[in-house]
Every structure is written in structure tokens, then in C-alpha cells.
Phi, psi and omega in degrees: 000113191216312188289325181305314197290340189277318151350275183340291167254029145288314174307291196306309193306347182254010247211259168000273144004279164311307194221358151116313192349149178266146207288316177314318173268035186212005197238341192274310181283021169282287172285005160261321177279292191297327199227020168049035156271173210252108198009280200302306177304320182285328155309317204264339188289322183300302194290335170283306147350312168289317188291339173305276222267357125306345195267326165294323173292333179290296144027273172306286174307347179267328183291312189318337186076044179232013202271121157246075227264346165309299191326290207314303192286007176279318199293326182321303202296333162248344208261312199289323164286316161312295187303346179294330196308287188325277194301354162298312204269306170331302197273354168291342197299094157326158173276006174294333194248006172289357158273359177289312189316312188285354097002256173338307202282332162320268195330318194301296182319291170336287186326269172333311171329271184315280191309336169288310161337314202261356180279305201284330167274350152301114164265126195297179190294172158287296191272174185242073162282166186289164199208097195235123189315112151260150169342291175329293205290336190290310181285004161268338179296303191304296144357254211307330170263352166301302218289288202322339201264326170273326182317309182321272202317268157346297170280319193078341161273125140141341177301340171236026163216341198263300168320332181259334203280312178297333164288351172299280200266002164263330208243152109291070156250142190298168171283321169285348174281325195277006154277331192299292195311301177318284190310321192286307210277019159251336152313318180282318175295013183252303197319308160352282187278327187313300151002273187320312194291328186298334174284341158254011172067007165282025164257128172292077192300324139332309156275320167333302168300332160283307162322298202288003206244318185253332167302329187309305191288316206305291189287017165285321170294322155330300176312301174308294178330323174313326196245041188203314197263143169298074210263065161289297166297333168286331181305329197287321195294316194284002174281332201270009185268305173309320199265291203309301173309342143308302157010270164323298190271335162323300175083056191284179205252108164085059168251000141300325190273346171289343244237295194276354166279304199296004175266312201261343160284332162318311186279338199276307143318320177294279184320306178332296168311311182313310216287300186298300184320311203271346172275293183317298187327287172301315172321326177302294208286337191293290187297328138336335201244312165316288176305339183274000000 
């Protein structure tokens, strides 16, 4: 199995890329649901994975200017020993316990879900002023990467999502500066934790290396895409993807029969969305047709 992984994670990496989403929450129920790996190994192979081909998407956004880089290294500064915490308590999870990790990994996703939602609806500054740290925002950049940084270490959901939703709503940056801001400092904390896990032996490396073969481009590609494409339905569908896959991995009571009404009211919007958007488009061209 080598060409799934790489799909996979072109797709995930463009994704990524794009819209800031954390890589973790679309790459850890990726590889337990689709490809039956076991909690604890799919955290630690997504977080170093992330830390390769996020360093690359940071990268871009820095050339791109889209970067604030004191924030990212104030948020380092609390995130990076806490996610070692995580991963500490991840690798104690035996394989007798490993569906509570896949719980915990659940649970992580709902949260990211819910929180990416509330991301996509929020708005961000318009213009791009300068943004010069005070001592308050520096302990909350520091805060916010203590908590945010075990949730990272432990789950592998949050480096792209929990981080922007709080600079989202603390900060005044433009949205592509908190993706930008968002791509470094989770590239350098997953090299972090990614460490941690390796050193504990939870990475698969083999897939790893397949992932990193369609993400490295995806989220290059990605990067671009950022300053151009409108993705508000895409965020919204892939917050309702995240929570059902929590779902899914919690192991809540009918959460197959939850699982497949939130798929077919999910297509139902999506046609719905559709439906309008292709009504608005022609309601346009009428008067246009009219004035010619």
C-alpha cells in the first residue's frame, strides 16, 4: 500500500495548505479508519509527518510574507514542553488500552470540529498592521501554547486548529497572516513532539515517507491557493467530517446510525448550497442579457 498514502496525503496537504486546518485532524482518523492503524502509532507517524511537510508549507507563507514570527515563537515557548507531556502519556497507552486512546483521539476531533466551525465564522482583521507584542499577549501567546501544545502531543488534533482559533479571536491579523503565523509554529512544535514519539517508537516510517511524497506538493500548492480561493464550504463541510469522525472513534451509542443521518443531511446541504449558488449565477446573467 504506497500510491493510497501518497493520495492521501496530497489531498490532506492542499487542504492543509489552504485553509490553515490542522493536518493532524484529517491525517490521525485517516490512518485508523481507512488504513487500520492503531491510536497510538497514527499519532506519532501524523505528527512527524506534519512536522516534514508543515516546514515546508511555513516556508511558503514566510516567503509569502505572511508570517508573524515573534507570536509563533512566544506560543513555542509554552507548547513545546507540554506536547512532550503528551506524548509521554501517549506512549504509556498499552495495546490492551488503546481504544481509550482512540477515545481521547475522538474526543480531540469533536472539539477541533466545533472549534473549526466557530473559526470559519468569526472574522478576521482586514488590513495588515503592524502587531507588536505586549508582555500581556506574549503570557497569553505562552498560555495558549501550554494548553494547546498537550492537547498537540497526546492527540496529534490542534496544531491547525485550536491555534488559529485563538489568534483568531486575541490577535489582530489578517487571516492569512494567523495561517501563515499558525504553519510555523506548528511545524516547529510537531518537530518536537515528532522527536518524542520517535523516540518511543510510534512512528511507522514507511508510510510516513509515502504521505510526505503527495503532501510535500499538496501543500505548496495549497499555500498559493490561500490568498485567492474562497473556501468557507469547504471549512464548514470538513468541521462536519471531523466531528462525525470523532464520533465514529468515541464510540458513542447508534453512532453508525448518527454517522449516516449527519452524511445524507451533510449531501443534502451540499446539493442545497449547490442548488443556490447556480440560481444566484443565473439571477446575475439575466440583467446582463437585458443591458446587452
Amino acid at each position: 500500500m504506497t500510491w493510497q498514502f501518497s493520495l492521501g496525503g496530497l489531498l490532506i496537504g492542499i487542504l492543509v495548505g489552504m485553509t490553515g486546518m490542522g493536518g493532524g485532524s484529517l491525517m490521525t482518523p485517516m490512518l485508523i479508519l481507512l488504513f487500520g492503524f492503531n491510536p497510538k502509532t497514527a499519532v506519532g507517524t501524523d505528527i512527524l509527518h506534519g512536522a516534514v511537510f508543515k516546514s515546508f508549507g511555513a516556508w511558503r507563507h514566510r516567503a509569502l510574507g505572511n508570517v508573524h514570527v515573534p507570536l509563533a515563537l512566544w506560543m513555542l515557548v509554552g507548547s513545546a514542553p507540554l506536547s512532550l507531556v503528551g506524548v509521554e502519556i501517549a506512549s504509556s497507552f498499552s495495546d490492551s488500552t488503546q481504544s481509550q486512546m482512540s477515545k481521547l483521539v475522538g474526543a480531540a476531533l469533536i472539539l477541533g470540529g466545533l472549534g473549526f466551525a466557530l473559526k470559519t465564522f468569526l472574522h478576521a482583521q482586514t488590513e495588515d498592521v503592524p502587531l507588536h507584542l505586549s508582555a500581556k499577549q506574549k503570557a497569553i501567546a505562552v498560555t495558549i501554547g501550554a494548553t494547546c501544545g498537550f492537547v498537540v502531543g497526546l492527540t496529534s488534533v490542534g496544531s491547525g486548529t485550536f491555534f488559529g482559533l485563538a489568534m483568531l479571536i486575541l490577535y489582530p491579523l489578517t487571516a492569512q497572516r494567523i495561517v501563515g503565523t499558525d504553519m510555523l509554529h506548528a511545524a516547529l512544535l510537531l518537530w518536537v513532539a515528532g522527536a518524542g514519539h520517535l523516540l518511543h517508537g510510534n512512528v511507522d516510517l514507511h508510510a510516513m515517507a509515502w504521505l510526505l511524497v503527495g503532501s510535500i506538493p499538496g501543500v505548496l500548492i495549497g499555500a498559493n491557493l490561500s490568498i485567492r480561493v474562497p473556501d468557507r464550504a469547504l471549512r464548514v463541510m470538513f468541521s462536519f467530517v471531523l466531528i462525525l469522525s470523532g464520533i465514529k472513534l468515541v464510540k458513542v451509542p447508534a453512532a453508525d446510525t448518527i454517522i449516516e443521518i449527519g452524511l445524507a443531511a451533510g449531501v443534502v446541504a451540499l446539493v442545497a448550497w449547490c442548488w443556490l449558488g447556480i440560481r444566484q449565477l443565473r439571477q446575475r446573467r439575466v440583467p446582463a442579457q437585458d443591458a446587452a
